[in-house]
C-alpha positions as MATLAB code, in Angstrom:
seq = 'XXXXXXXXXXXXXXXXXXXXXXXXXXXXXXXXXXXXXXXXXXXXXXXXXXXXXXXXXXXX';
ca = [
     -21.296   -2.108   19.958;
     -22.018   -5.063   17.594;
     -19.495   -3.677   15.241;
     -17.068   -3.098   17.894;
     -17.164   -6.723   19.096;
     -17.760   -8.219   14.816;
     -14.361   -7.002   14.181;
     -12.922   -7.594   17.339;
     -13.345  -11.169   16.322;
     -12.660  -11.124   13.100;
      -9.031   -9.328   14.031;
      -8.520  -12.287   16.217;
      -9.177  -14.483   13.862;
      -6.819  -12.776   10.988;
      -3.972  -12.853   13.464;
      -4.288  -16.670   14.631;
      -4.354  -17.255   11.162;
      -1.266  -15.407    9.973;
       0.535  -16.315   13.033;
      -0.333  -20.051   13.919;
       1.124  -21.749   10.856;
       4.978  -19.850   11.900;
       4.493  -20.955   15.019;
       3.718  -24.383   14.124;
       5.943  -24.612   11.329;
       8.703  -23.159   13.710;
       8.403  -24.662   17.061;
      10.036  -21.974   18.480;
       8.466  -21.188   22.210;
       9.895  -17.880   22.100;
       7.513  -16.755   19.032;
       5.084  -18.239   20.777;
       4.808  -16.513   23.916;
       4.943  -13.163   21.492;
       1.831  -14.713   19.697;
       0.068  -15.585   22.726;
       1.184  -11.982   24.224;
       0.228  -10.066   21.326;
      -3.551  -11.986   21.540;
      -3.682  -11.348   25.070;
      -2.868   -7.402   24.217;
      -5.633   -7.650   21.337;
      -8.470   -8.901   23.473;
      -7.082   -6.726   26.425;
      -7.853   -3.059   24.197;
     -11.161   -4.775   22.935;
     -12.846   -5.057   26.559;
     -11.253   -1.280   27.138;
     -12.743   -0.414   24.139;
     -16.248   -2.164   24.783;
     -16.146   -0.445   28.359;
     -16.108    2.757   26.871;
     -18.754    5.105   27.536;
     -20.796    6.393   24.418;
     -20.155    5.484   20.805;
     -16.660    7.084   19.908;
     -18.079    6.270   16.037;
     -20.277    8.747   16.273;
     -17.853   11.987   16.093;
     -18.584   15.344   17.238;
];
């Protein structure tokens, strides 16, 4: 669960880092409402995925 929730994070950070400086460099709202959308989305399928019963890592 650890794991899960380590690169959870560190996916959110990769993307605010691609994304931000296009978005700033930009200004364009429209970009930004995908940005914030596609964070949103992110987050969204890590609390699914934290939910989850059992360890899916595990196989079997």
């Amino acid at each position: 669960m650890v794991l899960k929730i380590v690169t959870g994070i560190i996916a959110v950070l990769l993307l605010l880092g691609f994304a931000v400086p296009y978005v700033l460099k930009m200004k364009d709202i429209a970009l930004s409402i995908v940005v914030v959308a596609g964070l949103c989305l992110m987050l969204w399928d890590l609390w699914g995925s934290l939910r989850e019963d059992g360890d899916s890592d595990k196989g079997g």
